[in-house]
N, C-alpha and C positions, 0 to 999 in steps of 0.2 A: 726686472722683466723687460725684454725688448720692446711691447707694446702697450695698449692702455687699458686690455681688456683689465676687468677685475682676477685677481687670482679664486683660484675654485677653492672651495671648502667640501668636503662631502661631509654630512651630519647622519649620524646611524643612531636612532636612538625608536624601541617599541613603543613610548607615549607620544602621543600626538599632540598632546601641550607641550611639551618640551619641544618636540620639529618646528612647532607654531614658534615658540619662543625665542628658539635657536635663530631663524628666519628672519621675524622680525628685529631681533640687536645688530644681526653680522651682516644682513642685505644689502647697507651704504656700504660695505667695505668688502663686501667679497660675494661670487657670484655662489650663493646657497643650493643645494643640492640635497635633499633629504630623504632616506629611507628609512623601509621599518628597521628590518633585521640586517643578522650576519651575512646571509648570504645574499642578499640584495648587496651588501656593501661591496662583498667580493667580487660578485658578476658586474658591477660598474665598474670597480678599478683595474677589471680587468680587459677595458675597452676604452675608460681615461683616467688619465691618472690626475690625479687633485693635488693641489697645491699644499693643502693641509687637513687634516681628520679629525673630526668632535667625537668622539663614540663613546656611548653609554657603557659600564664596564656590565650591568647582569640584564641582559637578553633570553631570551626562551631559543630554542633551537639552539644558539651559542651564543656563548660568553662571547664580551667586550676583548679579555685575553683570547679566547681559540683564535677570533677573528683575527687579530694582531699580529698571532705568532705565524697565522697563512701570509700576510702581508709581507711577513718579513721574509717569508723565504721565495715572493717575486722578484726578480730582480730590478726590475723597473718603480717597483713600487715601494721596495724596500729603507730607501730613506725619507718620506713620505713624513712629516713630522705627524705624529699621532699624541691628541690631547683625550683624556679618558675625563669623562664626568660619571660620577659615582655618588650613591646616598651614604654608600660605608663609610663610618666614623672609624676606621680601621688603618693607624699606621703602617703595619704590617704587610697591608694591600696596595701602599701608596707605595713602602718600600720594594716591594716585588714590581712592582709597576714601572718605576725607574731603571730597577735593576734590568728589565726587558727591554731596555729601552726608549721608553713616553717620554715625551718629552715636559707632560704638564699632567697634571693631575687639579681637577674641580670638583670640588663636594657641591652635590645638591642637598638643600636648594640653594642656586645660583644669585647672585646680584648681576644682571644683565650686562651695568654698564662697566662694573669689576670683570667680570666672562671676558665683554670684549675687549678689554685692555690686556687681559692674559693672553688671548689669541693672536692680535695685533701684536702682543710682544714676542712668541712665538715665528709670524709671521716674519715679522723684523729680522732674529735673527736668526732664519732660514736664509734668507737673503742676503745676509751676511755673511756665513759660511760657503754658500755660493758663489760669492763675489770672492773671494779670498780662497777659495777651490781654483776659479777659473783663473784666479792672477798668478798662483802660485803656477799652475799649468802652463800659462803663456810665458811667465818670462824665466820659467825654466826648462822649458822643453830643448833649448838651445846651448846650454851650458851642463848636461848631463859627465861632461868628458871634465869638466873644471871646477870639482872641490870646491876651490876656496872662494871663486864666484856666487855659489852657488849661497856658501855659506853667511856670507857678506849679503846678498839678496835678502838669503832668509830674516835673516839680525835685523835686515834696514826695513820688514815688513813687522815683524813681532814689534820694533821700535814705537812704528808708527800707531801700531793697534791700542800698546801698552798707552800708550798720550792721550787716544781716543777714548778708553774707559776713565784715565785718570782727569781727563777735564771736565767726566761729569757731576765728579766732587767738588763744590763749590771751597770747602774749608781744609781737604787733604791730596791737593795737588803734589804732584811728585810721589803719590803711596806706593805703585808699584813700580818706581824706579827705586825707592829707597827699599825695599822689600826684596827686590832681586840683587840691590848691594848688601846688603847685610845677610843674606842669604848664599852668595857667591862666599863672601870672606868666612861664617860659620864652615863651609863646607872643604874650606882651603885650613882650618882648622883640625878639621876630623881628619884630614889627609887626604882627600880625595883629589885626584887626578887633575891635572887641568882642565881636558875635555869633560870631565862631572862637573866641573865648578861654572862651567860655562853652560853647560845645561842644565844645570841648576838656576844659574842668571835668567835663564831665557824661559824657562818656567816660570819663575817667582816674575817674570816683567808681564805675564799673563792671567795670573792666579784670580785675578777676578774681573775676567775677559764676561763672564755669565753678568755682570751688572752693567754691561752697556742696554740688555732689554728694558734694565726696569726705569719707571717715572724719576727724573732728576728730583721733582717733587717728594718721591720717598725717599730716597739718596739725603734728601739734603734739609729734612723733616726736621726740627727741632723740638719737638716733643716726643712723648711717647709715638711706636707705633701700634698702630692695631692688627690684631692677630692676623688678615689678609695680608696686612703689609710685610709683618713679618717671614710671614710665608715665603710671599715673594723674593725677599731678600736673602730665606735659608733654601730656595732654589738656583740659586744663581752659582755655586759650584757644579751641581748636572748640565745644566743649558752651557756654563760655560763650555764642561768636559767634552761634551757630545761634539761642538762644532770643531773643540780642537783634534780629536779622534782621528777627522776626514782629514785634518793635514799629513796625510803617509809622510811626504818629503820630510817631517820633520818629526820622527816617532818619538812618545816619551812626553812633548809637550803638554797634554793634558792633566799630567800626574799632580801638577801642584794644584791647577785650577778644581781638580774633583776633591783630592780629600787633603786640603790644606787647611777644614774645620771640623778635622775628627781630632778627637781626645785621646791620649794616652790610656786611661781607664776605659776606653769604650763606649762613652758619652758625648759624642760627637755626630757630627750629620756631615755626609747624607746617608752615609751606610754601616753607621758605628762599628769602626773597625777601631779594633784596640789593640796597644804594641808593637811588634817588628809587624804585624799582619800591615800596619800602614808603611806607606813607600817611603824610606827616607827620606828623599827630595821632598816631597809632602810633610814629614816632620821638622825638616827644617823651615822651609818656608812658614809653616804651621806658627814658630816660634819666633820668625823674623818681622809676621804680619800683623802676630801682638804685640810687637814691643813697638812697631809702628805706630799702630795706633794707639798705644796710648801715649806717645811721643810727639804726636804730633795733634794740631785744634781738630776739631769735631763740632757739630754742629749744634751741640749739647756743652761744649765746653772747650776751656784751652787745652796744650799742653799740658802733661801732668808732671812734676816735680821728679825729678829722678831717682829720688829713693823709694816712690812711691811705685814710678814705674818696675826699680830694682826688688821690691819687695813685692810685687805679682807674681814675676818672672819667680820668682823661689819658693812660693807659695803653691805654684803649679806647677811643679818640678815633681814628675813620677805621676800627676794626675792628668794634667792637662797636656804637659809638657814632656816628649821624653827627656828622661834626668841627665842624659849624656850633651844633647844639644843644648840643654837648657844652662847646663853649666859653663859650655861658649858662651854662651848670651851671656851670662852671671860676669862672665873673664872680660868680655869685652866691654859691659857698661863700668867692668870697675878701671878700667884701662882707660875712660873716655871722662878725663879728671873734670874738662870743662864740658861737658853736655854737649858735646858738637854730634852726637849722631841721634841727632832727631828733626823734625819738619824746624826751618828756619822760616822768618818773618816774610821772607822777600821770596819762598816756593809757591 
């Protein structure tokens, strides 16, 4: 933001303990606005527009969604990050929810200071897609007529993003470069093109651009997490997906970041899509981002032994994995006599 005002929140929710609530957590950090209903929300945003939206999903007069779905079809207001708080214990509502769009989902009843760490993280990387909208606009607007400028631009900005998520792993530095190289060479395998293999690269260097929001402290947790944490962490391929969407100049980029943790079987998040229904590039990267990890330390453990790694991979071969990638994978760890394609000491 160009200046030092606070960013605006607008909070729509019909309890007035919750308004109360909302107010008191997010007040230090963002200028609170609250109303009853839907169409109070509407008629404000249709005179300013808010930095980001808390709204209750079940309203009288209108739902949480009707409201939502008018928002989207303003144009000024329409990428408005919208976070839903709901009592529904209902995956199905969290997944429609996504699906439209939201960029968060909160069950109540809420932990205040968990709320505003999810908003704050929201807010985060709103302003991040922002900042990376507007750069991508400035120092392309001038090289429209030159390809390969252009493309070079692109590469040297994905480079730098890929660095910025990966140095908030304190134990697997280097995860999304080695994930876009072993994802480029699977796809140079299958036979894919050079220009696939390179957008393939430059996908897998992003796939999990959605965990620059969350706490280094859950990133880098050594024991269990608990089920918010969790959460958090099986959100970070939407948050990722969403900001990389707005890059037009570079279409395709999201694909690995949204479903490079869905399942073969259809057991997979965020939108359990099962078989060719997932994107290739997302299958492979899928398979290149598990063999990473368990190839490289964790903050739970070392490296793991490479048979043990080689006997996942085939274990999940037709379930997890689709059987055709997976059996690159199988060809290249058996081809890697001395263990050189995994996290080394000095990454």
């Amino acid at each position: 933001m160009s200046d030092n005002r606070k960013p605006l929140l607008l909070a729509v929710d019909d309890e007035s303990t919750n308004r109360i609530l909302v107010k008191n957590f997010l007040s230090n950090d963002f200028d609170v606005i609250c109303v009853e209903t839907g169409v109070a929300a509407l008629n404000f945003v249709a005179h300013r527009i808010p930095d980001i939206i808390l709204m209750d999903y079940r309203m009288p007069e209108m739902t949480g969604k009707e409201v939502f779905l008018k928002i989207k079809e303003m144009k000024e207001v329409a990428s408005v990050p919208v976070i839903f708080l709901t009592a529904e214990d209902d995956r199905e509502t969290e997944k429609e929810l996504f699906q439209l769009g939201a960029m968060d989902f909160i069950s109540k009843p809420f932990v205040p200071e968990i709320a505003r760490e999810r908003v704050l993280r929201i807010q985060k990387l709103k302003q991040l897609q922002n900042g990376l909208e507007a750069e991508v606009e400035e120092k392309t607007k001038d090289l429209k007529t030159s390809g390969e400028k252009l493309e070079r631009l692109s590469k040297q900005m994905v480079l730098a993003l890929a660095g910025t998520v990966d140095a908030k792993d304190t134990y697997t530095r280097g995860h999304s470069f080695r994930v876009a190289k072993y994802s480029k060479e699977i796809a140079k395998r299958l036979g894919k093109t050079e220009e696939e293999q390179n957008d393939i690269y430059m996908s897998g260097l992003l796939h999990d651009l959605g965990k620059i929001g969350i706490p280094d402290t859950i990133i880098n947790k050594p024991t269990k997490l608990t089920d918010e944490e969790y959460e958090l962490i099986q959100n970070h391929p939407v948050v990722g997906s969403k900001i990389l969407e707005e890059i037009t100049e570079m279409p395709g980029l999201y694909i690995g970041a949204r479903w490079h943790h869905e399942r073969y079987d259809g057991k997979g998040y965020p939108d359990g899509l099962q078989g060719d229904d997932i994107p290739m590039t997302a299958r492979i990267i899928g398979v290149a981002d598990s063999y990473d990890t368990m190839s490289s330390n964790r903050s739970y453990r070392k490296v793991l032994p490479q048979a043990v790694v080689r006997k996942e991979i085939l274990d999940g071969k037709g379930s997890q994995f689709d059987p055709v990638v997976a059996d690159v994978m199988l060809q290249m760890i058996d081809e890697d006599v001395n263990y050189d394609m995994r996290q080394k000491d000095e990454d």
